[in-house]
KOLTIKE-701145 format. One record per atom (N, C-alpha, C): residue number from 1; residue in three letters; atom name; x, y, z. Coordinates in pm, 1 decimal, always signed. Layout:
BEGIN
seq, type, atom, X, Y, Z
NUM, Ala, CA, X, Y, Z
...
This chain:
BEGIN
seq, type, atom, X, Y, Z
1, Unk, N, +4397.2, -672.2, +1084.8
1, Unk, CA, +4364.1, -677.5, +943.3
1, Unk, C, +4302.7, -814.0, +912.7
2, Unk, N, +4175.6, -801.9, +819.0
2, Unk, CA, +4150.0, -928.7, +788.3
2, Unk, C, +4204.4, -1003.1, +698.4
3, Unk, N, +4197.7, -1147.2, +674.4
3, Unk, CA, +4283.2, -1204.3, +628.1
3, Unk, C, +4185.5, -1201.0, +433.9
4, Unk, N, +4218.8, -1214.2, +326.7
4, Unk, CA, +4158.2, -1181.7, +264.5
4, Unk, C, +4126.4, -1350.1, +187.5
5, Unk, N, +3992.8, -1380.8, +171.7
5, Unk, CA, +3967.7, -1514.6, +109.3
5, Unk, C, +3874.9, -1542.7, +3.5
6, Unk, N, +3902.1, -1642.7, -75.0
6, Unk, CA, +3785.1, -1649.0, -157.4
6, Unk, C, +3648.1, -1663.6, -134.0
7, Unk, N, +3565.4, -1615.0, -197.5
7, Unk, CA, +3426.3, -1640.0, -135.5
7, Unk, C, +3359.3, -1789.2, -127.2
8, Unk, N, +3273.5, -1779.5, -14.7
8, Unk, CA, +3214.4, -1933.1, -30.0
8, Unk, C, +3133.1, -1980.8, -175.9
9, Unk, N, +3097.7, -2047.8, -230.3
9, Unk, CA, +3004.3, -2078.8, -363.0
9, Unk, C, +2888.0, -2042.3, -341.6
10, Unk, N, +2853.6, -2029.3, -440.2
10, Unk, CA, +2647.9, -2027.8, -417.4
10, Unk, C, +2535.0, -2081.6, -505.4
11, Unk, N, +2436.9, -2062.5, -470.8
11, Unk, CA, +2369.9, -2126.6, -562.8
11, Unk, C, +2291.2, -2028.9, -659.9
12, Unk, N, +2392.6, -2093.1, -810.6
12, Unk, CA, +2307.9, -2001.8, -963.0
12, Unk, C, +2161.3, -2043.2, -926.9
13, Unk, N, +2124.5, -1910.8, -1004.9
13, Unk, CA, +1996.4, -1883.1, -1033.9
13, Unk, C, +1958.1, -1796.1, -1140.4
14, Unk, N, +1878.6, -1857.4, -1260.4
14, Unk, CA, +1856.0, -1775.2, -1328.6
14, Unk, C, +1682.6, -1761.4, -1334.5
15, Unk, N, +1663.6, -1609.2, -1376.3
15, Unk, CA, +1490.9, -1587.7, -1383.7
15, Unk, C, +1544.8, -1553.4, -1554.7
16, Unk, N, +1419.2, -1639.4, -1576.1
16, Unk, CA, +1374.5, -1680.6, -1770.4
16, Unk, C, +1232.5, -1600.3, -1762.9
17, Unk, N, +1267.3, -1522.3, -1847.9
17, Unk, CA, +1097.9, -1510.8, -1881.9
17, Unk, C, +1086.5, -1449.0, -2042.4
18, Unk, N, +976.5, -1503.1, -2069.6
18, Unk, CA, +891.9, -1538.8, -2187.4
18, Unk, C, +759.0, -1540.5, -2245.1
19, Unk, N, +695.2, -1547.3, -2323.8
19, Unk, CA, +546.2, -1592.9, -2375.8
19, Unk, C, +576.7, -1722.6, -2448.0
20, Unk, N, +688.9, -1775.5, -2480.3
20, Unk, CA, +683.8, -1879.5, -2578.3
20, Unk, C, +739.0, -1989.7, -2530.0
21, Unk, N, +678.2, -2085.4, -2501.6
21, Unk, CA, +758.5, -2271.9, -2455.3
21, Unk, C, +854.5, -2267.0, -2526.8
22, Unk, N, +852.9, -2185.1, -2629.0
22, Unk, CA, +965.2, -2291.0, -2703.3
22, Unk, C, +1110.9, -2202.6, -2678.2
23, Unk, N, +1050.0, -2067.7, -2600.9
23, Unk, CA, +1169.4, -2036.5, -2618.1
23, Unk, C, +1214.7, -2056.2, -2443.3
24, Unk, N, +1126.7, -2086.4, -2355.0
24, Unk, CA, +1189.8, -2188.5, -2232.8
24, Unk, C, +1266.8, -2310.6, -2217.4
25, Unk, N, +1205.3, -2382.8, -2326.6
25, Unk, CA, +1295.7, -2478.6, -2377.0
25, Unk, C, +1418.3, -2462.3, -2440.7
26, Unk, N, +1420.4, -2390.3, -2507.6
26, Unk, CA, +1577.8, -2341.7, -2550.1
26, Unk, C, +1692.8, -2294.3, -2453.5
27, Unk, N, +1628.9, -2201.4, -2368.8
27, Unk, CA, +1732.0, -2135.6, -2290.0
27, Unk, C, +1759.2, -2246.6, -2178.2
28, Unk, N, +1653.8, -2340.2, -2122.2
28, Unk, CA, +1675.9, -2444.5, -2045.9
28, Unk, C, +1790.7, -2556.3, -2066.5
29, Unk, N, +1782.3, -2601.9, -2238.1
29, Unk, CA, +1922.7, -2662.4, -2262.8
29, Unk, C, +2049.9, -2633.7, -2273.7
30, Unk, N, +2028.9, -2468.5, -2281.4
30, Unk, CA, +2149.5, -2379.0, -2287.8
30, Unk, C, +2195.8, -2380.0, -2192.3
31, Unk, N, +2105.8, -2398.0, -2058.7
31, Unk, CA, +2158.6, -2322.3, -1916.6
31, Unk, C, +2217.6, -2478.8, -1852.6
32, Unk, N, +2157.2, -2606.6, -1874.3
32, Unk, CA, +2185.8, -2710.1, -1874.6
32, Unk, C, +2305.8, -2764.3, -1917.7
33, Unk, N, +2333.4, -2774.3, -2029.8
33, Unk, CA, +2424.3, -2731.4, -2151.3
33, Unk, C, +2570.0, -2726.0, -2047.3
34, Unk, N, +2532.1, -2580.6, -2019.3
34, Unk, CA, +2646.3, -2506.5, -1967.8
34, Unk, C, +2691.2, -2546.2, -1830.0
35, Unk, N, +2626.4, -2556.4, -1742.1
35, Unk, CA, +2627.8, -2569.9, -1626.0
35, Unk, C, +2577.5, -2691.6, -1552.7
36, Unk, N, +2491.1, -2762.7, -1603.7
36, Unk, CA, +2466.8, -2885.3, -1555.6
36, Unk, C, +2331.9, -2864.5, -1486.3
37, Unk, N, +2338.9, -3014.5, -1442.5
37, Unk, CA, +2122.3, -3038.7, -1412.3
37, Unk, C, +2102.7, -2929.2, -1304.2
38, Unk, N, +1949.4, -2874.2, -1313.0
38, Unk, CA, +1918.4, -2832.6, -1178.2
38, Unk, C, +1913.0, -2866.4, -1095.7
39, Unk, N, +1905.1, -2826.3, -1003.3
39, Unk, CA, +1858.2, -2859.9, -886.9
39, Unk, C, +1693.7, -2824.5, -837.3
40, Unk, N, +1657.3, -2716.0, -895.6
40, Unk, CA, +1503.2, -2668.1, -854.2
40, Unk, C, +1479.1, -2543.9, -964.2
41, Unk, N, +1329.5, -2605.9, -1009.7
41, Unk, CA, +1296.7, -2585.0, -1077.1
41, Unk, C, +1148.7, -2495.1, -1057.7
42, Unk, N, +1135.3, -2360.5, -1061.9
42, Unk, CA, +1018.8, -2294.0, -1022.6
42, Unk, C, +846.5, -2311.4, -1140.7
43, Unk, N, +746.6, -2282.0, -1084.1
43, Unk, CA, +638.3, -2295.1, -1178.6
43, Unk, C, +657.1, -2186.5, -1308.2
44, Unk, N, +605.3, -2161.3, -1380.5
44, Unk, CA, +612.6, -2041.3, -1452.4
44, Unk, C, +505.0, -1967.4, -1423.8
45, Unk, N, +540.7, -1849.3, -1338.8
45, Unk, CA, +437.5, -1764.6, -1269.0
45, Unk, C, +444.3, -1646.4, -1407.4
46, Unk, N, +297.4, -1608.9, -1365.7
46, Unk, CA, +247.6, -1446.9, -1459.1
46, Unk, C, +352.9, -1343.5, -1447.0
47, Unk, N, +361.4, -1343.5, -1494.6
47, Unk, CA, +435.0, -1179.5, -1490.8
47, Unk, C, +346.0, -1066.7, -1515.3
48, Unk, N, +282.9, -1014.7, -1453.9
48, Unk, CA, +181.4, -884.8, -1484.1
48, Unk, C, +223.4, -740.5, -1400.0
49, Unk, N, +319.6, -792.0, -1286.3
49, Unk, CA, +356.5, -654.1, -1220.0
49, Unk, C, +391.3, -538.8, -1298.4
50, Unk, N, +459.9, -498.4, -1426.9
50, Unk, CA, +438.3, -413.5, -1489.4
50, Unk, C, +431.9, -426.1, -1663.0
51, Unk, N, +400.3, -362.7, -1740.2
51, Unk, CA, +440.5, -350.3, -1872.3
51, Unk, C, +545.1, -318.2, -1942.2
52, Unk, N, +609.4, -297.1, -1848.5
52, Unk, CA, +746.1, -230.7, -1922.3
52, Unk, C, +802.1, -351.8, -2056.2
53, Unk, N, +794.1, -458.8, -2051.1
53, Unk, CA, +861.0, -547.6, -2136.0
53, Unk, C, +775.5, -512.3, -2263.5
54, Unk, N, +659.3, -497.6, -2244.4
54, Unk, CA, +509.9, -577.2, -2339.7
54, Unk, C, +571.4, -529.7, -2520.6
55, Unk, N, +637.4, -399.0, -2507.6
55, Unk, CA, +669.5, -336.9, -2685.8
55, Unk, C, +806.1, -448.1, -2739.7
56, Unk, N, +868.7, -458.9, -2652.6
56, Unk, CA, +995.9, -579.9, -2691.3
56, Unk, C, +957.8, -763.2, -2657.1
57, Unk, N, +908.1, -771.9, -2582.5
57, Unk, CA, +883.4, -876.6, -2542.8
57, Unk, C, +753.1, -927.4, -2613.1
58, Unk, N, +629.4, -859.9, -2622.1
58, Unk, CA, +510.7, -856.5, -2662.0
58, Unk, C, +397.8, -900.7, -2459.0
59, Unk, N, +304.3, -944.3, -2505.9
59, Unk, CA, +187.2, -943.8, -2381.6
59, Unk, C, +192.5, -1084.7, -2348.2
60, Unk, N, +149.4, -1124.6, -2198.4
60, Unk, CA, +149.6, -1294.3, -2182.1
60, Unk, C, +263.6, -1324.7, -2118.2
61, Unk, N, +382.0, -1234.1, -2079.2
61, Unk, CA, +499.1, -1308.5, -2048.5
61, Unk, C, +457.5, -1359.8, -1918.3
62, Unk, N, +566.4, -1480.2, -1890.8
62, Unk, CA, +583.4, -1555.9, -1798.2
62, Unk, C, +689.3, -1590.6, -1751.9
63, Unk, N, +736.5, -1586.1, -1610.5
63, Unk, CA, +855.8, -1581.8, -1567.2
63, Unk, C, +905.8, -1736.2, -1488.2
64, Unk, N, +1025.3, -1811.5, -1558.7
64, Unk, CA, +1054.5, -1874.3, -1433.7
64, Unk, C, +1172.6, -1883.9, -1398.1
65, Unk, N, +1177.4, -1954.1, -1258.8
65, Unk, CA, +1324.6, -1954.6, -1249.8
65, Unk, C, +1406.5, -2113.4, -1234.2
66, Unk, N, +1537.6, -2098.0, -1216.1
66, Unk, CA, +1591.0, -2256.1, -1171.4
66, Unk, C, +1699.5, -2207.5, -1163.2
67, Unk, N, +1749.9, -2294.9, -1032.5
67, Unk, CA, +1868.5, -2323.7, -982.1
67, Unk, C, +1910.1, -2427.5, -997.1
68, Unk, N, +2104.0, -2421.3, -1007.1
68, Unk, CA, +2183.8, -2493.3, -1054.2
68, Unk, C, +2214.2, -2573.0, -923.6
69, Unk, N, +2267.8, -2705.0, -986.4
69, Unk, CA, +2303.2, -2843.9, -861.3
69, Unk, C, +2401.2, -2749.7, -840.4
70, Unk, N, +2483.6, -2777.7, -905.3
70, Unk, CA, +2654.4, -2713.2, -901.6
70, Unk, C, +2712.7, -2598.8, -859.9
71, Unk, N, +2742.8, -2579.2, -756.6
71, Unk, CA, +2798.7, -2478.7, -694.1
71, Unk, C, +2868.8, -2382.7, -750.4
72, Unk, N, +2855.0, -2263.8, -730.5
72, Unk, CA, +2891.1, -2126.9, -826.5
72, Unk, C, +2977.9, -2020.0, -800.4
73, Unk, N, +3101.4, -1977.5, -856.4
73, Unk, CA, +3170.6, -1856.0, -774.7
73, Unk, C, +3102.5, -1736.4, -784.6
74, Unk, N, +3058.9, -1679.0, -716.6
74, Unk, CA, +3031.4, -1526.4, -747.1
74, Unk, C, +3080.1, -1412.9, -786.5
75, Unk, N, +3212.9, -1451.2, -794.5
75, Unk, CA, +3298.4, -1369.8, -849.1
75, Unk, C, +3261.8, -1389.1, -1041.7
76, Unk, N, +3237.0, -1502.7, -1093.0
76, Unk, CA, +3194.8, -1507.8, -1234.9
76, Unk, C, +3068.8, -1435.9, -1289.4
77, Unk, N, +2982.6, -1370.3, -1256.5
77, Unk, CA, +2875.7, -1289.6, -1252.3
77, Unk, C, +2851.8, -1214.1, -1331.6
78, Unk, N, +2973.0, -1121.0, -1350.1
78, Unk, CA, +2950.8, -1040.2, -1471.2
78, Unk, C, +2976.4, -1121.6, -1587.9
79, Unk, N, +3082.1, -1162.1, -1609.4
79, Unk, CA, +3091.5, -1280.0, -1739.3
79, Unk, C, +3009.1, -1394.2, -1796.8
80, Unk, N, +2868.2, -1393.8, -1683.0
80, Unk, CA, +2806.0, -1458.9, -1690.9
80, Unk, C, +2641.3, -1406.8, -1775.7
81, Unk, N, +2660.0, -1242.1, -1672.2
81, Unk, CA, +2523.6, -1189.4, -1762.7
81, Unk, C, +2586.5, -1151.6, -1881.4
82, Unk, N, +2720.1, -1117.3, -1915.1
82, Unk, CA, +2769.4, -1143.9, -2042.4
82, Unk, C, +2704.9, -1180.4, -2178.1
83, Unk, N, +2755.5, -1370.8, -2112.3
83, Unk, CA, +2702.3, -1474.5, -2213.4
83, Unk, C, +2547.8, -1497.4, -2241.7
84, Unk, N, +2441.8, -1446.3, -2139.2
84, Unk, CA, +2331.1, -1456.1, -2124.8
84, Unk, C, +2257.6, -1370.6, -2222.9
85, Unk, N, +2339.8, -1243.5, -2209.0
85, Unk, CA, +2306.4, -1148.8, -2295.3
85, Unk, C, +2310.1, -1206.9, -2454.1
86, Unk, N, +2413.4, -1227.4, -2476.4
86, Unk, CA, +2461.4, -1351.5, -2618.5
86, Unk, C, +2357.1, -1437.1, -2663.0
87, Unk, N, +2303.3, -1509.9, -2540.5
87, Unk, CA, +2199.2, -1605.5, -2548.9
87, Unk, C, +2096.1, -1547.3, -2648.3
88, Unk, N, +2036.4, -1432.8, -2543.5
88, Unk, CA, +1907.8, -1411.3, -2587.1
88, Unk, C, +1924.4, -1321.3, -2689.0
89, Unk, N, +2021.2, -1246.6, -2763.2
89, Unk, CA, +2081.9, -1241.6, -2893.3
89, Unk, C, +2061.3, -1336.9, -3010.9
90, Unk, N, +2120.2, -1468.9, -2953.0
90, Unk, CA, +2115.1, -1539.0, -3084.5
90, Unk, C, +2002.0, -1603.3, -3084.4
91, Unk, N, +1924.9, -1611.4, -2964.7
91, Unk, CA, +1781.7, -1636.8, -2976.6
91, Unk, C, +1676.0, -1559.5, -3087.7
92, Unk, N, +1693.2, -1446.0, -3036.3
92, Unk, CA, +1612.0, -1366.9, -3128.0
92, Unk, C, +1637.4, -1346.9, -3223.5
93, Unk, N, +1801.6, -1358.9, -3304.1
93, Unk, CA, +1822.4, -1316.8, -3422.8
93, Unk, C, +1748.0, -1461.8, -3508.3
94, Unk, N, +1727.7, -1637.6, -3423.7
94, Unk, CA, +1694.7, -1696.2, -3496.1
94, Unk, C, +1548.7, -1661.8, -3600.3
95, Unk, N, +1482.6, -1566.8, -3544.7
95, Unk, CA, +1399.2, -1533.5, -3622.6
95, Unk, C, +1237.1, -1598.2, -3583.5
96, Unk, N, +1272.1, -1674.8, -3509.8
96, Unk, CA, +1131.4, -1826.2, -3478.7
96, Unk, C, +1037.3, -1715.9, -3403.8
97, Unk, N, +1045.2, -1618.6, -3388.5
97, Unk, CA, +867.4, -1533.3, -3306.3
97, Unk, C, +882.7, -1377.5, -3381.2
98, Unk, N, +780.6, -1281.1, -3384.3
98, Unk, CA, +783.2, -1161.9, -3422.5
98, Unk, C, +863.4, -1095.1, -3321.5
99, Unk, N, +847.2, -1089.7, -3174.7
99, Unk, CA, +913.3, -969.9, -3159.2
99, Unk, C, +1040.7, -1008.0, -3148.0
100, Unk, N, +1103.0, -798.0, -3068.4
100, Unk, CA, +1245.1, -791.4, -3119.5
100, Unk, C, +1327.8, -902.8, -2982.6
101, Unk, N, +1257.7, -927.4, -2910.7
101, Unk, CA, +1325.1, -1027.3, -2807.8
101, Unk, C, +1258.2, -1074.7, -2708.6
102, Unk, N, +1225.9, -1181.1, -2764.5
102, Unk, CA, +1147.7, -1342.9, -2732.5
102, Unk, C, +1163.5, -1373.3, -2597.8
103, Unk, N, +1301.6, -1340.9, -2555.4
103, Unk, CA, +1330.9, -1450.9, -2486.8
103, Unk, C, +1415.7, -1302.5, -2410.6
104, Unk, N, +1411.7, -1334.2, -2275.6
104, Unk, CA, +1521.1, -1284.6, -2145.2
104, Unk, C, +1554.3, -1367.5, -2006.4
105, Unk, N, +1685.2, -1361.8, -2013.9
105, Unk, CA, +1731.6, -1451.4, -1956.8
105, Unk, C, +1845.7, -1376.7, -1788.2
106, Unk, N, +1814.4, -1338.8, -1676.1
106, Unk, CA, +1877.9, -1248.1, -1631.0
106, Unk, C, +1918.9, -1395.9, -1514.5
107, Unk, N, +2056.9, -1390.8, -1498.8
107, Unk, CA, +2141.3, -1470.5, -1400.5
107, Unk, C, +2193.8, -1400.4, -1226.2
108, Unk, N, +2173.9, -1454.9, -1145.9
108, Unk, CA, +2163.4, -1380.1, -1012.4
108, Unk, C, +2235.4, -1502.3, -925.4
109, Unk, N, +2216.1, -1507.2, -765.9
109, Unk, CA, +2259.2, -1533.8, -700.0
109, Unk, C, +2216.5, -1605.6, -584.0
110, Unk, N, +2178.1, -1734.3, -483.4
110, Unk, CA, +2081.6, -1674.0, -377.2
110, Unk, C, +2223.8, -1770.1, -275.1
111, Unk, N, +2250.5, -1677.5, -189.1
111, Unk, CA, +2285.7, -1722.2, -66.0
111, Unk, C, +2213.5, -1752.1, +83.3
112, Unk, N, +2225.9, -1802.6, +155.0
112, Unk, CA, +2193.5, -1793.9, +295.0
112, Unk, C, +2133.8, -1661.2, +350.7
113, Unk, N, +2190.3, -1570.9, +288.5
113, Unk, CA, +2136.5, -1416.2, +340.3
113, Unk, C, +2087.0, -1380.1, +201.8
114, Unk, N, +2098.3, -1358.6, +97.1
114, Unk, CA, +2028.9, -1252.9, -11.4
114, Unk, C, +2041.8, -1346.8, -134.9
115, Unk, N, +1962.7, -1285.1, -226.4
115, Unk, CA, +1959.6, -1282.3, -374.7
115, Unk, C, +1970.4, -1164.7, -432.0
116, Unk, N, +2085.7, -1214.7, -510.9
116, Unk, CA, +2143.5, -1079.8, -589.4
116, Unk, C, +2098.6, -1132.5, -751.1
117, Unk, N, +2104.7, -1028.0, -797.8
117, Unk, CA, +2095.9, -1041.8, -928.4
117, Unk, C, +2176.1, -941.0, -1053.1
118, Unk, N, +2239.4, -993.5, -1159.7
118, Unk, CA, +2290.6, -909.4, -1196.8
118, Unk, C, +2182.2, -792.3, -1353.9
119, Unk, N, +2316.8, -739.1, -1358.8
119, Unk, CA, +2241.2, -595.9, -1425.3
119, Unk, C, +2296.5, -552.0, -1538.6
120, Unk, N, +2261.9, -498.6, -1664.2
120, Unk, CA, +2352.1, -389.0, -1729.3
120, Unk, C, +2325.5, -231.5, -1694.3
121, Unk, N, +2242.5, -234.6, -1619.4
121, Unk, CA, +2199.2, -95.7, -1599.5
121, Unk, C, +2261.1, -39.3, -1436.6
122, Unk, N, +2295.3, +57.9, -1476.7
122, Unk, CA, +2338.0, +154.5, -1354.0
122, Unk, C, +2264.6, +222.7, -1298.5
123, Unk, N, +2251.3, +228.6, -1141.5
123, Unk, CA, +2184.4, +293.5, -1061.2
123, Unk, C, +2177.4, +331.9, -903.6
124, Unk, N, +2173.2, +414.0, -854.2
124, Unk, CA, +2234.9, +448.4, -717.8
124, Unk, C, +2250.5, +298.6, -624.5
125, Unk, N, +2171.9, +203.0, -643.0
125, Unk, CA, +2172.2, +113.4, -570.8
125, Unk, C, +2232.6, +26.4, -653.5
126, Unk, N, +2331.4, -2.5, -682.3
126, Unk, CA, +2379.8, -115.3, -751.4
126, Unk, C, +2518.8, -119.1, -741.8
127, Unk, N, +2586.1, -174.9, -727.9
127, Unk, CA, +2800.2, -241.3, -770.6
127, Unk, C, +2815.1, -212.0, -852.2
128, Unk, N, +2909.0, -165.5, -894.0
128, Unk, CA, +2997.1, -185.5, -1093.1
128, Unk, C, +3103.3, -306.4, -1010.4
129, Unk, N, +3016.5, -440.3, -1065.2
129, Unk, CA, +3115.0, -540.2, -1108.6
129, Unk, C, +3210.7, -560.7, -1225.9
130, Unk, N, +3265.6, -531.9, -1332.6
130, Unk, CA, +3305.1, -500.6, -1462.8
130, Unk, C, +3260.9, -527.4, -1562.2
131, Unk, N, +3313.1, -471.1, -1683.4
131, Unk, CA, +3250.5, -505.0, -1840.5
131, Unk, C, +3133.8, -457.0, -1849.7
132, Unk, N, +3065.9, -370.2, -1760.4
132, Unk, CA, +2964.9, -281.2, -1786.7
132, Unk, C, +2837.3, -360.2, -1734.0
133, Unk, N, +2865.9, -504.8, -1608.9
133, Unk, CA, +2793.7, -529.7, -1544.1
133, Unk, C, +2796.6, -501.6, -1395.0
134, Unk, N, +2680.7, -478.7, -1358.5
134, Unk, CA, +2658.8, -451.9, -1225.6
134, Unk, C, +2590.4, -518.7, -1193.9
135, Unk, N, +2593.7, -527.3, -999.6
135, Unk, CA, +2517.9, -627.1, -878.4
135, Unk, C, +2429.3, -545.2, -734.8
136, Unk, N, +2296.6, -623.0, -743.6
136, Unk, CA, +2231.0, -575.2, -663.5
136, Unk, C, +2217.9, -672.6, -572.1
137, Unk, N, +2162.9, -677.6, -451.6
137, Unk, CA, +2062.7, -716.1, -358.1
137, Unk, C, +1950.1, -716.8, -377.5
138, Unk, N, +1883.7, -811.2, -392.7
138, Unk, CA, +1729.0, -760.8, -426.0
138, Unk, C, +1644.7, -820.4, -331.1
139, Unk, N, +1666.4, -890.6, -250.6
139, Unk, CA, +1610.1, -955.2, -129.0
139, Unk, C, +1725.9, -1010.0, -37.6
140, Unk, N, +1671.4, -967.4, +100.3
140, Unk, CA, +1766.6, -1024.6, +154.5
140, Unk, C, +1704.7, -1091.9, +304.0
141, Unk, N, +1717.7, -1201.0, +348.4
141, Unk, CA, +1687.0, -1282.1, +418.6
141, Unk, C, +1730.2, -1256.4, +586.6
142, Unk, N, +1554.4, -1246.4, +677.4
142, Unk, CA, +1630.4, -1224.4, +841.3
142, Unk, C, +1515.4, -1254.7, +880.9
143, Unk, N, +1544.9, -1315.9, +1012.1
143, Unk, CA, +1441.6, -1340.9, +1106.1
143, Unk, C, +1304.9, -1418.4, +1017.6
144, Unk, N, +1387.3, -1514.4, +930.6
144, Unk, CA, +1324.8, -1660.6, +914.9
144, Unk, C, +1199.0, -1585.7, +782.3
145, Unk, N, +1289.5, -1490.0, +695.3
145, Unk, CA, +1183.4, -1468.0, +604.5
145, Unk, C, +1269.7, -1344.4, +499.8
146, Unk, N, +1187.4, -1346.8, +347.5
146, Unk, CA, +1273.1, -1255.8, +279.1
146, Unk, C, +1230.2, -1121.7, +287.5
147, Unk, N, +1263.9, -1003.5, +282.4
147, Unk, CA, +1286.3, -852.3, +289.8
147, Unk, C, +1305.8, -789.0, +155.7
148, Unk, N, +1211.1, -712.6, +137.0
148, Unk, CA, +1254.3, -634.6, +30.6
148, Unk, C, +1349.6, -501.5, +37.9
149, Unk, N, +1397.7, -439.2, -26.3
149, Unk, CA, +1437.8, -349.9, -29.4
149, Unk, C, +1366.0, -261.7, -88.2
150, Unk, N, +1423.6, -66.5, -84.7
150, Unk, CA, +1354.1, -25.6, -137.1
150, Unk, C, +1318.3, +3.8, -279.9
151, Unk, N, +1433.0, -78.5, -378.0
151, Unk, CA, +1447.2, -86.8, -519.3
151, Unk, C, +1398.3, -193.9, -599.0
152, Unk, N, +1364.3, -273.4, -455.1
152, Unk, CA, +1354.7, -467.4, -496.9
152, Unk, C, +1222.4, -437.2, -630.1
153, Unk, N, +1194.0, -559.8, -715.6
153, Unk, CA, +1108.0, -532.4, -837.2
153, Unk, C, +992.4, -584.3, -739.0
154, Unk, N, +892.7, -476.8, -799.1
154, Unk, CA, +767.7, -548.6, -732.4
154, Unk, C, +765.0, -671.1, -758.0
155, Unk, N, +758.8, -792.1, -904.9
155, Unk, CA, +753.6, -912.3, -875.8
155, Unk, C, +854.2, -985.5, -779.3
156, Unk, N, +950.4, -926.7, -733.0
156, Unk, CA, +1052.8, -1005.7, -632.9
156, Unk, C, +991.4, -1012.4, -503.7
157, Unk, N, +848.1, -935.1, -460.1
157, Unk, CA, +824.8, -931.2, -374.4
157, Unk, C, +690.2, -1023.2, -317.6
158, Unk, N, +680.7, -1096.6, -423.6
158, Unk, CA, +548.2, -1197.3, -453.9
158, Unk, C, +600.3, -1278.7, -330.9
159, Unk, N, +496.4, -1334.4, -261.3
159, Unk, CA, +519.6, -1435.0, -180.1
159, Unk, C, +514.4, -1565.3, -257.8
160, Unk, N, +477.4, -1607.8, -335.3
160, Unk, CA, +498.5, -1769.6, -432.4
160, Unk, C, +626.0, -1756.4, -501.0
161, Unk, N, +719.5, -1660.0, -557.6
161, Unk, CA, +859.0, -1634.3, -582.2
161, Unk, C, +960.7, -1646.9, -477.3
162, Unk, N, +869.2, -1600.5, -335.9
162, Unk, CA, +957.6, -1616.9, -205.3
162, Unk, C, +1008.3, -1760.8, -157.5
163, Unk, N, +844.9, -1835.3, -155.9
163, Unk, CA, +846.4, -1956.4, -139.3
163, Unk, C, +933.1, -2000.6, -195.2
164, Unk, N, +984.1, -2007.9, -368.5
164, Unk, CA, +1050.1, -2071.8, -412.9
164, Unk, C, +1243.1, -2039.6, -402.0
165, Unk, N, +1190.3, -1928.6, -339.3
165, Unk, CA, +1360.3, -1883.4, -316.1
165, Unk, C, +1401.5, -1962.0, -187.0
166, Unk, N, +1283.5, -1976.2, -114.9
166, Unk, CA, +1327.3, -2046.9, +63.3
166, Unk, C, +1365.0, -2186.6, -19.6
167, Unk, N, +1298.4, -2250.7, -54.2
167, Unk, CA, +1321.2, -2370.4, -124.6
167, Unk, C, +1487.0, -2387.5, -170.4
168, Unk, N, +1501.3, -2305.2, -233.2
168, Unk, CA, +1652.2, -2302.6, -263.8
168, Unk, C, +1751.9, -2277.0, -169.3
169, Unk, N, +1746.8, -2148.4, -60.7
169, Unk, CA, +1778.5, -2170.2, +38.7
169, Unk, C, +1796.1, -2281.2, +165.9
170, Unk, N, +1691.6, -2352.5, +98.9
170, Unk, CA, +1666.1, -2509.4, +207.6
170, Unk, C, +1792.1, -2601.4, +139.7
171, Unk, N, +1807.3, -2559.8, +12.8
171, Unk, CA, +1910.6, -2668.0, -66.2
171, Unk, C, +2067.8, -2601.9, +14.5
172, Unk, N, +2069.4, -2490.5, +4.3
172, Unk, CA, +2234.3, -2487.7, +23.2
172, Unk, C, +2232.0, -2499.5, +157.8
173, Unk, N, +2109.5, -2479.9, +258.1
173, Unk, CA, +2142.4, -2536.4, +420.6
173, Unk, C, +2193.1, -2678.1, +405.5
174, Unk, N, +2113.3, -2782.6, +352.5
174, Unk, CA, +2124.6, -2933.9, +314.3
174, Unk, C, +2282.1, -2935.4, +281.4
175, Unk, N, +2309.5, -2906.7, +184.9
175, Unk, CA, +2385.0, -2907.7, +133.0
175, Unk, C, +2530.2, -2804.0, +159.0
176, Unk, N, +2529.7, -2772.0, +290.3
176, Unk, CA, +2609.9, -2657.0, +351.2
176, Unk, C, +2785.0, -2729.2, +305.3
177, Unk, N, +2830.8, -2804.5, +308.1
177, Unk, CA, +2954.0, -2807.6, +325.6
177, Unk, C, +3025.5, -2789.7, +181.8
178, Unk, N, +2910.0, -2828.4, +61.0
178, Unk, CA, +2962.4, -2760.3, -67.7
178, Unk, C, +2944.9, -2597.9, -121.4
179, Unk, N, +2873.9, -2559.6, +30.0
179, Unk, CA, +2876.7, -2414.5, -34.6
179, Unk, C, +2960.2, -2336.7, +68.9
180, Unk, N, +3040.7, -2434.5, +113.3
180, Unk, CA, +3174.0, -2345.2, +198.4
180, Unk, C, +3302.6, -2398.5, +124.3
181, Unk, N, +3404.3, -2300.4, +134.6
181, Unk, CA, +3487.2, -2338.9, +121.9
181, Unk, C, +3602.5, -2443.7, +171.1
């Protein structure tokens, strides 16, 4: 029998995306705020792989991401897209852009082997972590490069998103003995 242990830490990651600076800037002090400085900070790439956002979000969005210095349980995940959800709630209720939500803010995972990301939506490929959040895999890392799956979002599969995920991956190698227990 195995012995049963807490998991090693990992490194947060959240993907922001938007049309409005100002509302990158907001969620950036929030995520700061909360959790402390980054560690890496991605460009803000196009988002054009699909439309699905464009009636809530409006046209133009742009996605970025950043990872946290500070080492992360993974077990906090759901409580986390939680508060995120909250975020971009009281974002939008401030009223500062027309549409119905400015701003999205989705919190994930990247270890040594994968990036997970979490979810409110259910679907054959996904965990019920609790409170009506769930966890995917959405890339997962072998033979010195990332892998999609067959659910992964087409933008997860961009090679300049990849780049920036190895990048982060380069941090918790560096930095291996705070992301063990």
């Amino acid at each position: 029998m195995g012995a049963i242990l807490p998991p090693d830490p990992v490194l947060l990651l959240f993907a922001v995306f938007s049309r409005h600076d100002a509302a990158f800037a907001w969620a950036e002090r929030r995520v700061v705020e909360r959790f402390g400085p980054l560690a890496a900070k991605s460009a803000a790439f196009a988002f054009v792989e699909t439309d699905y956002y464009d009636e809530s979000m409006g046209t133009g969005l742009r996605k970025q991401f950043w990872a946290i210095q500070q080492p992360f349980d993974p077990g906090e995940l759901a409580e986390l897209k939680i508060e995120t959800n909250a975020w971009e709630q009281e974002y939008a209720a401030s009223g500062t852009h027309d549409e119905p939500r400015p701003l999205n803010i989705d919190p994930g995972y990247l270890t040594l082997g994968k990036l997970v990301l979490a979810s409110t939506k259910d679907h054959a490929h996904r965990i019920y972590l609790r409170q009506g959040v769930y966890a995917e895999i959405t890339l997962y890392y072998q033979h010195k490069q990332w892998h999609a799956t067959p659910w992964t979002f087409p933008d997860y599969q961009r090679a300049d998103y990849q780049r920036f995920f190895s990048e982060c991956r380069d941090t918790i190698r560096q930095r291996r003995t705070e992301f063990q227990r």
